[in-house]
C-alpha positions in Angstrom: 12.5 12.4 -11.0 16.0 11.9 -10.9 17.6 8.5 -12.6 20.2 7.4 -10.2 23.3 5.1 -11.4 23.7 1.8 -9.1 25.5 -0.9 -7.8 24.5 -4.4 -6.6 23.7 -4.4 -3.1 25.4 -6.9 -0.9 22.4 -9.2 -0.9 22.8 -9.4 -4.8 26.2 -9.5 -5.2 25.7 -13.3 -2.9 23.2 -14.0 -5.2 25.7 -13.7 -8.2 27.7 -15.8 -6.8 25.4 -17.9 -6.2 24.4 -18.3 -9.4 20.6 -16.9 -8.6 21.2 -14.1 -10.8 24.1 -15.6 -13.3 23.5 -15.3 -16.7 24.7 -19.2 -17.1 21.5 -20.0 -15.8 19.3 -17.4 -17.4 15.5 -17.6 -17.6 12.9 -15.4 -19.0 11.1 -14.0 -15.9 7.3 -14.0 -17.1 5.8 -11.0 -15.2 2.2 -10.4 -14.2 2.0 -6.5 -12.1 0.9 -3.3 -12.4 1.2 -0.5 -15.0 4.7 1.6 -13.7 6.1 -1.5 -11.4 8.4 -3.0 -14.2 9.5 0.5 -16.1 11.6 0.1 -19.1 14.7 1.1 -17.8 14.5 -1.0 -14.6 13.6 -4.0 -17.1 17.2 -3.2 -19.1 19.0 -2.7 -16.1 18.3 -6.2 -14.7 18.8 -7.7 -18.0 21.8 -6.6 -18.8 22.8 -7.0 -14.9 21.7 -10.9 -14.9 21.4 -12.1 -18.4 17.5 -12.9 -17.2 15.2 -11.6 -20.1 11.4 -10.1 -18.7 8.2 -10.1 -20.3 5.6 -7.8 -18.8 1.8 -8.4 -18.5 0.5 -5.2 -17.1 -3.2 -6.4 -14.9 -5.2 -5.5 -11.9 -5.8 -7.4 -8.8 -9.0 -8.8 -10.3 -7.5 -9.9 -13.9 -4.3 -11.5 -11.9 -6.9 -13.6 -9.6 -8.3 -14.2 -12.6 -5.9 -15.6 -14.6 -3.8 -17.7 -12.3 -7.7 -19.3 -11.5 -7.8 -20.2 -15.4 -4.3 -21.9 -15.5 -4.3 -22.9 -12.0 -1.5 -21.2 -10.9 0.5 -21.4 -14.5 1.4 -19.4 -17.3 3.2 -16.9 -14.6 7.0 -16.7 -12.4 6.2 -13.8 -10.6 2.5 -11.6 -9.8 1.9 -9.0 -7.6 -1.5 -8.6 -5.9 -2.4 -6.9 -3.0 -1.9 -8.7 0.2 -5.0 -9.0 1.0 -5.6 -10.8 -1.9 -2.9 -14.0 -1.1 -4.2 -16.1 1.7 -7.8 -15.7 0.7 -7.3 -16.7 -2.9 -4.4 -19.2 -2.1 -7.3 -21.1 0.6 -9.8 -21.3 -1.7 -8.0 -22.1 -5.7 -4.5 -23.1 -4.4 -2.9 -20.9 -7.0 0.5 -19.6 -5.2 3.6 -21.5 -3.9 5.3 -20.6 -1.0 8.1 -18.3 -0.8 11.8 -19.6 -0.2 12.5 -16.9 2.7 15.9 -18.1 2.4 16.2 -16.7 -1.0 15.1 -13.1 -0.2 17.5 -9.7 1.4 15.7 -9.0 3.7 17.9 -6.4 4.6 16.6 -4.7 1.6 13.2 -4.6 3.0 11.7 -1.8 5.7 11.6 -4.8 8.7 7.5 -3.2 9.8 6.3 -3.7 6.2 8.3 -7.4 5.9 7.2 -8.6 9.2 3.3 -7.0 8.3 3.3 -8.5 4.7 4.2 -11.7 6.2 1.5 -11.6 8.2 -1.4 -11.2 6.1 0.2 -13.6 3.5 0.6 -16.6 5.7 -1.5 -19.8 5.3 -0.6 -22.5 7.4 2.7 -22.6 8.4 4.1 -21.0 4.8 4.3 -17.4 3.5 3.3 -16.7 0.5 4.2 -13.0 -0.3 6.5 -10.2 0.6 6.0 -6.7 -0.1 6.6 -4.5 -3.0 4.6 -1.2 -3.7 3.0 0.8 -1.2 0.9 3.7 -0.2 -1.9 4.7 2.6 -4.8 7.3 3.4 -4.7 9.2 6.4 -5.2 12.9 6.7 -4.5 15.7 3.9 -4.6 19.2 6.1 -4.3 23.0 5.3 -1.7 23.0 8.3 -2.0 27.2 8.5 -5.8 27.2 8.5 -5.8 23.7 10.6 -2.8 23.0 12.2 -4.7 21.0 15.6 -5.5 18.5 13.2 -3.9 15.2 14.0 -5.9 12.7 14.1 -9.2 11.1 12.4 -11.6 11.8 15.1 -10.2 15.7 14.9 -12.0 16.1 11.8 -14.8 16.4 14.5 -13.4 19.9 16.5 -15.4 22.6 16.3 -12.2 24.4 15.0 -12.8 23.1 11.6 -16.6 22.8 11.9 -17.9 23.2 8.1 -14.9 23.0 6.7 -13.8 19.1 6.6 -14.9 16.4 4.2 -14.4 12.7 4.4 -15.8 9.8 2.4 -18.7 7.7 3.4 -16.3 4.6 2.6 -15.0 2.0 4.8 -11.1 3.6 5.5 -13.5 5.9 7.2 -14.6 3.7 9.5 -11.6 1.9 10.0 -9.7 5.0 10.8 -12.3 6.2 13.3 -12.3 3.3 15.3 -8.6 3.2 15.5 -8.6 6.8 16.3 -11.3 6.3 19.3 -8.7 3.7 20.3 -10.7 0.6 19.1 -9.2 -2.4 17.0 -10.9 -3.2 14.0 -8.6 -5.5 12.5 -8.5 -7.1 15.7 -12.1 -8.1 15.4 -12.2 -9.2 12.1 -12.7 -13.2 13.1 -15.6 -11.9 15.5 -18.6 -10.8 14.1 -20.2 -9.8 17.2 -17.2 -7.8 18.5 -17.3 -6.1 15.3 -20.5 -5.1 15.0 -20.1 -3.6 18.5 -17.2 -1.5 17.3 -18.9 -0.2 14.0 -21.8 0.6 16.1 -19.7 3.2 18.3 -17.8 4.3 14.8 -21.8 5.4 13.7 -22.1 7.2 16.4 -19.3 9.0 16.3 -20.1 10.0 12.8 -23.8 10.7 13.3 -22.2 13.2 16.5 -19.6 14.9 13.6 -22.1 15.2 11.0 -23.0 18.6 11.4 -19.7 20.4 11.3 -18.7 18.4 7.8 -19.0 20.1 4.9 -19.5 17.3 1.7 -18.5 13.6 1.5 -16.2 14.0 -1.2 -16.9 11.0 -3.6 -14.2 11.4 -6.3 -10.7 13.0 -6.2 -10.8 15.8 -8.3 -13.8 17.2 -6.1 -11.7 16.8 -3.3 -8.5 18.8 -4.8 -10.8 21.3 -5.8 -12.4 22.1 -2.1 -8.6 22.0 -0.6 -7.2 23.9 -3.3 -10.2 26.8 -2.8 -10.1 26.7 1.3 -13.8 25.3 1.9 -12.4 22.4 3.2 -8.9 22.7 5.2 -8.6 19.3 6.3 -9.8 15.6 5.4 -9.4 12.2 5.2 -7.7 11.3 1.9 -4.7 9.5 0.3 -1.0 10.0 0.5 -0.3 10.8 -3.1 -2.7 13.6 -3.5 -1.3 15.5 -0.6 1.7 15.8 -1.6 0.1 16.8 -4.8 -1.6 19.2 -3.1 1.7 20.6 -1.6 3.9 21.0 -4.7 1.0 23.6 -5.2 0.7 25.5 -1.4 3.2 24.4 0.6 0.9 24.6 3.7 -1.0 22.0 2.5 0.0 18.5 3.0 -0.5 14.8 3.9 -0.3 13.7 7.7 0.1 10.3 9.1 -2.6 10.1 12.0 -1.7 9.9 15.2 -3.6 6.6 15.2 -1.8 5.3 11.8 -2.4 5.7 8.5 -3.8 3.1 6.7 -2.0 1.2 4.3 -2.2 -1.4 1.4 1.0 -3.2 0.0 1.2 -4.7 -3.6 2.8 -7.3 -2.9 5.7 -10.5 -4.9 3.8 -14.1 -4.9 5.2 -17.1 -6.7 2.4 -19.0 -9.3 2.2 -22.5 -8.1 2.9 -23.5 -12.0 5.7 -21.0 -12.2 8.7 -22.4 -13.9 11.6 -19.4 -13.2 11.7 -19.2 -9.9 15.8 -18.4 -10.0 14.7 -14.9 -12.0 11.9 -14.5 -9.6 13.9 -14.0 -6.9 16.2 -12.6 -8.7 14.0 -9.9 -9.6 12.7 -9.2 -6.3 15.9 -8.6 -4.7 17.1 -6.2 -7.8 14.1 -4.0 -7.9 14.5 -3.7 -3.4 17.8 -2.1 -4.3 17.1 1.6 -2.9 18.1 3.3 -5.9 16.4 0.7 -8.5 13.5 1.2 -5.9 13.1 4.8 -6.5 13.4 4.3 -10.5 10.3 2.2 -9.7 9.2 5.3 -7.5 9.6 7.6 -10.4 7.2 5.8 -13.0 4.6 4.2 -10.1 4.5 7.3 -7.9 4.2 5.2 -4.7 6.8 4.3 -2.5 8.1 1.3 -2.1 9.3 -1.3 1.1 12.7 -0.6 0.1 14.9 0.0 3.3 16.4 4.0 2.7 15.0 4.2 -1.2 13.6 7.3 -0.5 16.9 9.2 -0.1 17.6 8.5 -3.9 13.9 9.7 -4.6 13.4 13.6 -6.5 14.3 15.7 -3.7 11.1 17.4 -3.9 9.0 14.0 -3.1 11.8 13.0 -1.1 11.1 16.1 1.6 7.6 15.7 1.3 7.7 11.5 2.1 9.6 12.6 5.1 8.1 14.7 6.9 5.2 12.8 5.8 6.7 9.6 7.4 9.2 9.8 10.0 10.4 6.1 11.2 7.4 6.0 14.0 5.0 6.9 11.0 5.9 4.1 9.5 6.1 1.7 12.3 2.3 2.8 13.2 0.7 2.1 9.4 -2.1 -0.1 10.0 -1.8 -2.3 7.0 -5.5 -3.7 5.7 -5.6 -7.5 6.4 -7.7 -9.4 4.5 -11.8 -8.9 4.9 -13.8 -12.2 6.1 -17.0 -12.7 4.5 -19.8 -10.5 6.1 -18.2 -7.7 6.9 -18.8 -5.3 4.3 -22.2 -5.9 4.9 -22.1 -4.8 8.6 -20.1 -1.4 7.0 -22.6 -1.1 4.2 -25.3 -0.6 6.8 -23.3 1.8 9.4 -22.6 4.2 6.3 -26.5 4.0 4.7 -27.8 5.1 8.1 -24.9 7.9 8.7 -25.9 9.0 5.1 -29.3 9.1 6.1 -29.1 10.9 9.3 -30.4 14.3 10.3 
């Protein structure tokens, strides 16, 4: 992808002046994210920009749980796990601090996916997390061969009978019930109501069963039956669409008319964190749209930088929007986080759809 030249936004150029980014004041921002979030030349950039030097521990959402467990929040200035894992771990080990909301642009950030983040990151009356890196399933569709696809429960016509595929995984379910105009997320905090609403989702799926070709279980069998035509449509992730397309343009990623479903890496402050100056700094660098879609180029997920996907390659960048028009966007159904039980309640709906004649 392209590497775009940049200036400070207006957000950043306050902050300068400030003194939040000055290299008077500099720190070394310690760094705990995922591989392609902190590329090299985004790390120089902000350097040389701020006088703030950045050292980079490359982890998973399990390892950074992990870690900020051990030290009880210390060691860290900055970590990114998904939001759903924030309030959960935050209730139980105490191992963020609130965010300054004060100290963020939030002019840099696409206002659905701030306002969403927020959200899911909130314990009490603080947040805790704003988002970074983003990406959803939804609906990859041979548009020639299947072009009435639109939504989840479409994967059911009789159009595409034997030639769909979906996994026997929970976005399944999810997007089901939101495409049969249920509320799963909704009922998260009611076990009851939820079980009601899996229960419909089953049979919905025991109804579709016959016209689905395979439950794709790993990606590369998925690409395969797209790229060959036994499958023209099916549930899958953004990414690999627009794989898909750079090789048959009629093939491509759709946002369901029910909303995709979306998961944000997300910026969190460690309690013990001791640079929160570069923190922030960083956060409202790397929102810059055209620092943003550096970040783009070595992640390969978007981010919830306002208008960084006009500076993405112009290939990804056609493909994102028409993807993702504004609505799109607004309609993501972000996952919250899970309460304990109900992956148990899923785990049975999808045995007994396996299982059914």
């Amino acid at each position: 992808m392209k590497k775009q030249s940049f200036k400070l936004s207006t957000g950043a150029i306050a902050l300068v002046l400030l003194g939040g980014v000055s290299s008077a004041s500099a720190d070394t921002l310690r760094l705990l994210t995922w591989g392609g979030y902190a590329p090299e030349d985004v790390v120089a950039k902000f350097e040389a920009e701020t006088g703030h030097k950045v050292e980079v521990t490359k982890s998973n959402n399990e390892e950074m749980i992990a870690k900020l467990r051990a030290t009880g929040g210390g060691g860290f200035d900055l970590a990114q796990p998904s939001q759903d894992r924030v309030a959960g771990p935050q209730e139980e080990f105490g191992i963020y601090k609130p965010m300054d909301l004060s100290k963020i642009d939030k002019a840099l950030f696409i206002p659905s996916m701030l306002e969403a983040t927020w959200g899911n990151t909130t314990v009490g009356d603080d947040v805790y997390g704003v988002p970074h890196v983003w990406g959803t399933s939804g609906l990859v569709v041979d548009t020639k061969m299947a072009p009435m696809v639109k939504d989840y429960t479409d994967l059911c016509s009789e159009d595409v009978a034997g030639k769909v595929s979906y996994r026997l995984k929970r976005p399944t379910l999810i997007g089901f019930a939101f495409a049969m105009g249920l509320d799963p997320f909704a009922a998260y905090g009611d076990e009851a109501a939820y079980t009601d609403i899996m229960s419909q989702v089953e049979a919905k799926l025991v109804e579709c069963k016959p016209g689905v070709k395979t439950y794709w279980g790993g990606g590369d069998e998925l690409m395969g039956l797209l790229r060959s035509g036994e499958v023209v449509a099916s549930m899958a992730w953004d990414t690999g669409g627009w794989k898909l397309n750079a090789d048959n343009p009629d093939i491509t990623f759709v946002a369901p008319a029910a909303g995709a479903l979306g998961w944000v890496d997300t910026f969190v402050l460690p309690a013990k964190g001791k640079s929160d100056d570069a923190a922030y700094a960083w956060i409202n660098f790397v929102m810059q749209p055209e620092v943003a879609a550096m970040i783009t180029a070595a992640a390969g997920n978007f981010t919830a930088s306002q208008g960084a996907d006009a500076f993405a390659a112009d290939d990804l960048k056609a493909r994102y929007q028409a993807s993702f028009p504004a609505e799109a966007i607004d309609n993501i159904k972000w996952y919250p986080p899970v309460p304990a039980g109900l992956e148990a309640i899923e785990g049975g709906v999808l045995d007994r759809v396996k299982a059914a004649n």
